[in-house]
N, C-alpha and C positions, 0 to 999 in steps of 0.2 A: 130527632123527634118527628114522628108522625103530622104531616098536614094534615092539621083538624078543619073543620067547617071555622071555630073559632082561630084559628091561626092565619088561615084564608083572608076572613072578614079582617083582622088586626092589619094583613097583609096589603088590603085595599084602601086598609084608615091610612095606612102611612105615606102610603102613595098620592093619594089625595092632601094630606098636609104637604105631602113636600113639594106638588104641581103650585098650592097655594104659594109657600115661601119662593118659590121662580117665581110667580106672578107678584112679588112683593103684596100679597095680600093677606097679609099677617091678622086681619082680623076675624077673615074667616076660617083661616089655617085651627086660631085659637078656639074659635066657637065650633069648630070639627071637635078639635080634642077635648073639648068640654063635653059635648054631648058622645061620641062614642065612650071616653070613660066612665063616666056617669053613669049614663044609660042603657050601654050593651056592656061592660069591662063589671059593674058594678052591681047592677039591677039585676042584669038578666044571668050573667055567667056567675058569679061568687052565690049567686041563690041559686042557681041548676047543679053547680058541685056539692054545695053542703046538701042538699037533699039528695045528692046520689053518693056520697060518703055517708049519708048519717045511719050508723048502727056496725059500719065498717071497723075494723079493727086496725087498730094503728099500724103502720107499717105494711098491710095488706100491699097487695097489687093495686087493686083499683085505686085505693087512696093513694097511694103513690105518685099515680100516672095522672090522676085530675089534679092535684096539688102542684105537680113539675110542670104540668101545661099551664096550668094560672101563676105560678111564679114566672115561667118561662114570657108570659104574657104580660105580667105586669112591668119585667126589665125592660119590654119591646116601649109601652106603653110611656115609662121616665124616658129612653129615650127621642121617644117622638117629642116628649114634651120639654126638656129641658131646652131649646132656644126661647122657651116662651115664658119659662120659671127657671131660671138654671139654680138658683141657691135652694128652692123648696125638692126639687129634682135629686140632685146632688147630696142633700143632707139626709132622703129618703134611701138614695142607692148606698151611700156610706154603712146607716142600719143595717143594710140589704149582708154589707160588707162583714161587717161587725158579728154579724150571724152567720158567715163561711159560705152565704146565696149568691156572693158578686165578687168583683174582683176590680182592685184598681178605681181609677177614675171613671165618674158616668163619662163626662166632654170627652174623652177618651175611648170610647166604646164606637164601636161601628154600629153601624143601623139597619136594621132590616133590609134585605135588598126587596127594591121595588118591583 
């Protein structure tokens, strides 16, 4: 997959959660991943893709390729966060499963390299 600006950014969130878990500073690791999901994963990016898919035809290219970058991004995303929720995490990646998007166990999954 293409490094996007948004893969980039995701690419920074993780690195910064995971300097936090070294520094056993697990509160702010947690309030990292609060506010990037929330407010860059949710706000800003699933609202710039539907308004750049809307009118698009299923299956197209473009919707394709913004839908596989936000799935792509959202497994990053349960990964980052599963030491901090592992059952809400894990019950989310299973669906993931169950729909042919994931594979296997999340605690299981390697993490983005830093």
């Amino acid at each position: 997959m293409e490094e996007t600006e948004r893969i980039k950014r995701t690419r920074e969130h993780v690195k910064k959660v995971g300097e936090y878990i070294e520094k056993y500073q697990f509160n702010l690791g947690a309030e990292k991943i609060r506010e990037f999901f929330w407010h860059e994963f949710c706000d800003l990016w699933i609202e710039q893709v539907k308004e750049s898919i809307n009118g698009e035809e299923i299956g197209s290219e473009k919707r394709i390729q913004y839908l596989s970058e936000l799935l792509y991004l959202l497994k990053e995303n349960l990964k980052v966060m599963h030491p901090f929720m592992p059952f809400v995490t894990e019950s989310v990646w299973q669906e993931l499963s169950n729909l042919g998007l994931a594979k296997g166990l999340l605690m299981s999954q390697q993490m983005m390299s830093r």
